[in-house]
C-alpha positions in Angstrom: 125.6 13.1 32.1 123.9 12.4 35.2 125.1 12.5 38.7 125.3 9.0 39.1 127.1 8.2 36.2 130.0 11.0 37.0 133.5 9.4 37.9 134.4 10.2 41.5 137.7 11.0 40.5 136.3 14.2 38.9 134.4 15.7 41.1 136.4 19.2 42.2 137.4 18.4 46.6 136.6 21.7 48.3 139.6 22.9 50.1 138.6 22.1 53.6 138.1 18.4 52.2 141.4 18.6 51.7 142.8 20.2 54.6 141.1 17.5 56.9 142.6 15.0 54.7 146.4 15.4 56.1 147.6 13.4 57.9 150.3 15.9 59.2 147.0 18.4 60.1 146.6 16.9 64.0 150.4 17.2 64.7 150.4 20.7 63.0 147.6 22.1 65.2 149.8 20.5 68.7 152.7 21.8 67.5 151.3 25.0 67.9 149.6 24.5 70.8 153.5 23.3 72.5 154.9 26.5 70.9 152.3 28.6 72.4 152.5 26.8 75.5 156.4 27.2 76.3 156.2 30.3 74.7 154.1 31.8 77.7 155.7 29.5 80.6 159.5 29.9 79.3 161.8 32.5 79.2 164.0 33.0 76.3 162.3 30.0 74.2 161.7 32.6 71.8 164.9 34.0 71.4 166.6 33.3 68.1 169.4 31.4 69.7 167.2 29.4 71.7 165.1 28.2 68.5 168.1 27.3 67.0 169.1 24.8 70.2 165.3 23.6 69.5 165.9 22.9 66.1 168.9 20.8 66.5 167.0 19.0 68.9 164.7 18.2 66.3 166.9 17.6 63.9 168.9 14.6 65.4 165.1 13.1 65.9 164.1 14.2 62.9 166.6 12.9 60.5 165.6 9.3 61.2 162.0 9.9 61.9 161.8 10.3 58.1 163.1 7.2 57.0 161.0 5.5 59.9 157.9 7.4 58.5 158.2 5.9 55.1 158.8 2.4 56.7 155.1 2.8 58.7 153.4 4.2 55.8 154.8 0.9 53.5 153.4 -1.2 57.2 156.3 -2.2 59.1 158.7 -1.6 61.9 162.3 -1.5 62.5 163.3 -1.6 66.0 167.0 -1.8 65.4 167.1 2.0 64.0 168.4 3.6 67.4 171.9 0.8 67.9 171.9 1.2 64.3 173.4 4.9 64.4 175.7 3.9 66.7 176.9 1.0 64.6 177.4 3.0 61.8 179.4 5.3 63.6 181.5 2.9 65.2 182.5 1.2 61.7 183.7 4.6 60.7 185.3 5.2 63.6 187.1 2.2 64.1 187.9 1.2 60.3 189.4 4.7 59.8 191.5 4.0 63.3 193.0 0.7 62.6 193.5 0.7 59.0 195.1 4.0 59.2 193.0 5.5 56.5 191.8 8.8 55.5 188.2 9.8 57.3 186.5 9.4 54.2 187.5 5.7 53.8 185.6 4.7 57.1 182.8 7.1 56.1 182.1 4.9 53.0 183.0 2.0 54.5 180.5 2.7 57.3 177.8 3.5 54.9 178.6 0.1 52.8 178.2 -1.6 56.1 175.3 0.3 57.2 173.0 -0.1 54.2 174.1 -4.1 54.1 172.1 -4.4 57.4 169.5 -2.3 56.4 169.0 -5.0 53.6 169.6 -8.1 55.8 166.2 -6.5 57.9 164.2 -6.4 55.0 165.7 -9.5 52.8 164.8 -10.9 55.8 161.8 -10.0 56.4 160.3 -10.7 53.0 161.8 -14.2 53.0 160.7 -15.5 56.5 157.2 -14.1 56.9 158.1 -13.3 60.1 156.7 -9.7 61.9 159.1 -6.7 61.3 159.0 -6.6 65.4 160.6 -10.4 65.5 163.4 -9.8 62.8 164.2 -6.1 64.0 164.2 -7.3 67.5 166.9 -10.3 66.6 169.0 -7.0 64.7 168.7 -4.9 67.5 169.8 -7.7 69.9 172.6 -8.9 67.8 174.2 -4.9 67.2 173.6 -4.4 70.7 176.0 -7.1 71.4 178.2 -6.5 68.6 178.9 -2.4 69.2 180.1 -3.5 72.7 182.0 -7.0 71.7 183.5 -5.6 68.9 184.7 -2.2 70.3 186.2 -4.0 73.7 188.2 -6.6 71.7 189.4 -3.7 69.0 190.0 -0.7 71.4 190.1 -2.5 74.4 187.6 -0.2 76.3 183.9 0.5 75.8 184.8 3.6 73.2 187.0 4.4 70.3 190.1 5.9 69.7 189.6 9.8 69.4 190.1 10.4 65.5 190.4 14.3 65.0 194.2 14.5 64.5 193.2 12.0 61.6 193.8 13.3 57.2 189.9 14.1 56.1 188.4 14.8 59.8 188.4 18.5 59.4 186.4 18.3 55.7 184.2 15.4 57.2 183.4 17.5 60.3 182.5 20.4 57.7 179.6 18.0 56.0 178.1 16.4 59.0 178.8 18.3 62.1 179.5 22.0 61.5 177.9 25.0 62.3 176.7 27.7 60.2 176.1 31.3 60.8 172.7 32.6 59.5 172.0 36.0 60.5 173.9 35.9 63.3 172.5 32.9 64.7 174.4 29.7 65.0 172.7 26.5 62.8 173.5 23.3 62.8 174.6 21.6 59.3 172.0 18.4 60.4 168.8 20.7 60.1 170.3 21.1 56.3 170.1 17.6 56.5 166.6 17.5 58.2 165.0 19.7 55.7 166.4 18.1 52.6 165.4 14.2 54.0 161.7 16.0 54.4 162.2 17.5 51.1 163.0 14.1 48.8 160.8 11.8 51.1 157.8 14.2 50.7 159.1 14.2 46.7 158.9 10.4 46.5 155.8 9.8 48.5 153.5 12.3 46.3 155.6 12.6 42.8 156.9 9.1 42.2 155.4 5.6 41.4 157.9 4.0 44.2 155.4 6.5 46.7 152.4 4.6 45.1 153.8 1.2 45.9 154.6 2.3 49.5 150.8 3.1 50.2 150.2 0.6 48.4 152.1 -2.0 50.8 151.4 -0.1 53.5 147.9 -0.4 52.9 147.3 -3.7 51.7 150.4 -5.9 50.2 148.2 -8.9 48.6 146.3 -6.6 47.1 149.3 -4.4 46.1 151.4 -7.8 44.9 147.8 -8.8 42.8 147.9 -5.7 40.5 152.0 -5.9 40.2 153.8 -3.8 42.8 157.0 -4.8 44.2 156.4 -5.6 47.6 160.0 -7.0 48.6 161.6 -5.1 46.7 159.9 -2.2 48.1 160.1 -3.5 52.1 163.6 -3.6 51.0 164.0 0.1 50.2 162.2 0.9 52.8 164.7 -0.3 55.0 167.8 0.6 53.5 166.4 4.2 53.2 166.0 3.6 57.4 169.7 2.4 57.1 170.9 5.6 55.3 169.5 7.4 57.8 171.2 6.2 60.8 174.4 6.3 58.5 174.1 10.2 58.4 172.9 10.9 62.0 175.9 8.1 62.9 178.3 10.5 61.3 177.3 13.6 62.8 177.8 11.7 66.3 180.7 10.6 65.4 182.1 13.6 63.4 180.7 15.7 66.5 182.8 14.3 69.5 185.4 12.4 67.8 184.9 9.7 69.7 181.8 6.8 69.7 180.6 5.4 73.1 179.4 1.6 72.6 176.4 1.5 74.5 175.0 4.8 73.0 171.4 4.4 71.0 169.4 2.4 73.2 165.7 2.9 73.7 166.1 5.9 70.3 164.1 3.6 68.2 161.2 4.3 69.8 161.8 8.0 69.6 161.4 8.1 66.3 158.5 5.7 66.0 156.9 7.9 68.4 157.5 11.1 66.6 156.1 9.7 63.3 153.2 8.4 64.7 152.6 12.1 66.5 153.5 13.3 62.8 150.0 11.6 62.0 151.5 7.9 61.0 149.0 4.9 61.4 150.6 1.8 63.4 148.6 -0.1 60.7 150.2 1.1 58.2 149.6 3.0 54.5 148.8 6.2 56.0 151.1 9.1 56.8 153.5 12.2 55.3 157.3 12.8 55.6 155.7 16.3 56.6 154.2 14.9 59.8 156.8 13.2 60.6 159.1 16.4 60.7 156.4 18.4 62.8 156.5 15.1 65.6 160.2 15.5 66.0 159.6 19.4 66.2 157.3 18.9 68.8 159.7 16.6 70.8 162.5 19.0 70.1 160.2 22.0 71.1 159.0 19.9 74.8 162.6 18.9 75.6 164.8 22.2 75.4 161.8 23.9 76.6 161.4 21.7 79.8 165.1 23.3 80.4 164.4 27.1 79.3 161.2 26.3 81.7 163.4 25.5 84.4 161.1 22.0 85.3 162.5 19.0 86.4 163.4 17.4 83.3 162.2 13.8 85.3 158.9 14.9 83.8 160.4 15.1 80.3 159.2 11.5 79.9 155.3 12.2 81.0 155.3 15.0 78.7 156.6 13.1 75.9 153.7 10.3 76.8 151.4 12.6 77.3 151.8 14.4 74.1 151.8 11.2 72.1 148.5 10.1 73.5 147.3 13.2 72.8 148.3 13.4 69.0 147.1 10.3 68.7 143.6 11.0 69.7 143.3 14.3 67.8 145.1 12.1 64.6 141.9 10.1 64.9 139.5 12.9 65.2 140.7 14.5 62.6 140.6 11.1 60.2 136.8 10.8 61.4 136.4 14.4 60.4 138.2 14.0 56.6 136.0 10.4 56.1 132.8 12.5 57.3 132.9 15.1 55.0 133.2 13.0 51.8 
């Protein structure tokens, strides 16, 4: 058989090839470079107590980053995702308060709730044509509104009743907000949460056919919708999955202080946006890893506790976090050219 007439699909990709080919590769390499860095210029960032903080950090980023990931791979948006944590955690909250219920009854009522909006973005949003920024923009608006109006005219102030006296706090508090001990070093139950989000997003982008039809979306949806891929269906998923994000982290805020603050959530959206597009994401669309994703919100948990162990101004915390996703973003890119020049 001659060369020219050898399928593509055949020929054996030298392990570099596929190194440069990752898209979490670029955020790898600055995460190490941020280690490094605070490292050398704070004290105590190494200790084993310290990298915990770091990873809880991380974890409370990185547990909707995910979710968010798998929405920019499949090409859209949601810009609600930051009031939506609060939402949820106010319907648990607040249900469980009034009606006098076990814990567990506002939990699932909250996550009911929760993954009902997370459909309305992307029923929406496949019915309208609109952008994902116009529709998520309208949700983000309208739970803005409705986390205060509702909590004032329920608990008369702008934050719940405390709940912890309540039947099923002490078990709930166990799932979504305890603390473990790990060889002597204190761990947070949501980086148990963190790592098994990574774990079954990674699983479902590069094992299933449901991680097919996301690239595929992502990367082209007539296309994708010409050779028989769900593309609403899928948009739909895609937000729901965003939705049962938020539901978790909403419970571990919840579950953590008793208490929900109304106002709480604003401007978090584009925290995770920004740590899966340092995780190697494309803006565009069909490109990206749940991988990458985890290693942006490790980077943004490494650059904010170790602004404090640095002893900085944490003012700055903000041009660090810019800085760092202009940076990714450029060495994303190089890296991309690299991986296209070496097939």
């Amino acid at each position: 058989m001659s060369a020219a007439t050898v399928d593509e699909r055949l020929v054996e990709t030298s392990p570099l090839r596929k190194l440069l080919g990752r898209p979490e590769l670029g955020s790898v390499v600055g995460a190490l470079a941020v280690f490094a860095f605070f490292a050398l210029a704070a004290d105590g960032f190494l200790r084993a107590a310290s990298l915990s903080t770091v990873l809880y950090a991380s974890s409370t980023i990185g547990i909707m980053a995910v979710p968010v990931a798998l929405l920019m791979i499949g090409g859209e948006f949601d810009l609600s995702a930051g009031v939506l944590v609060t939402s949820s955690a106010l319907v648990s909250s607040m249900f469980s308060y009034q009606m006098t219920a076990n814990t567990w009854v506002g939990v699932g009522v909250s996550l009911l709730v929760t993954l009902a909006i997370g459909a309305f973005n992307g029923i929406m949003l496949t019915r309208t044509k609109l952008p994902s920024f116009i529709i998520t923009l309208g949700t983000f608006l309208m739970l803005t509104g409705m986390n205060l109006g509702f909590t004032k005219l329920i608990d008369g102030t702008v934050s719940t009743k405390s709940i912890a006296d309540m039947e099923g706090f002490p078990s709930a508090r166990d799932v979504f907000a305890s603390t473990l001990t790990i060889g002597g070093v204190d761990v947070k139950v949501t980086i148990l949460w963190w790592f098994g989000l990574v774990a079954v997003a990674s699983w479902i982008l590069l094992r299933t056919r449901a991680g097919n039809w996301i690239f595929a979306v992502g990367g082209n949806q007539d296309a994708a919708r010409a050779v028989g891929v769900p593309v609403a269906r899928t948009k739909i998923g895609l937000y729901m999955g965003v939705a049962f994000g938020a539901w978790i982290l909403g419970q571990h805020l919840l579950f953590s202080y008793d208490v929900v603050q109304s106002g709480e959530g604003v401007g978090n959206e584009l925290i995770y946006i920004i740590a899966a597009v340092i995780g190697g994401c494309l803006i565009t669309g069909g490109y990206g890893s749940a991988v990458g994703s985890a290693v942006g919100a490790f980077i943004f948990g490494m650059t904010s506790k170790g602004i404090v162990y640095a002893e900085w101004n944490p003012d700055w915390f903000k041009f660090f976090l810019g800085a760092m996703l202009l940076l990714a973003t450029l060495l994303n890119a190089w890296v991309r050219k690299r991986a296209e020049a070496t097939k």
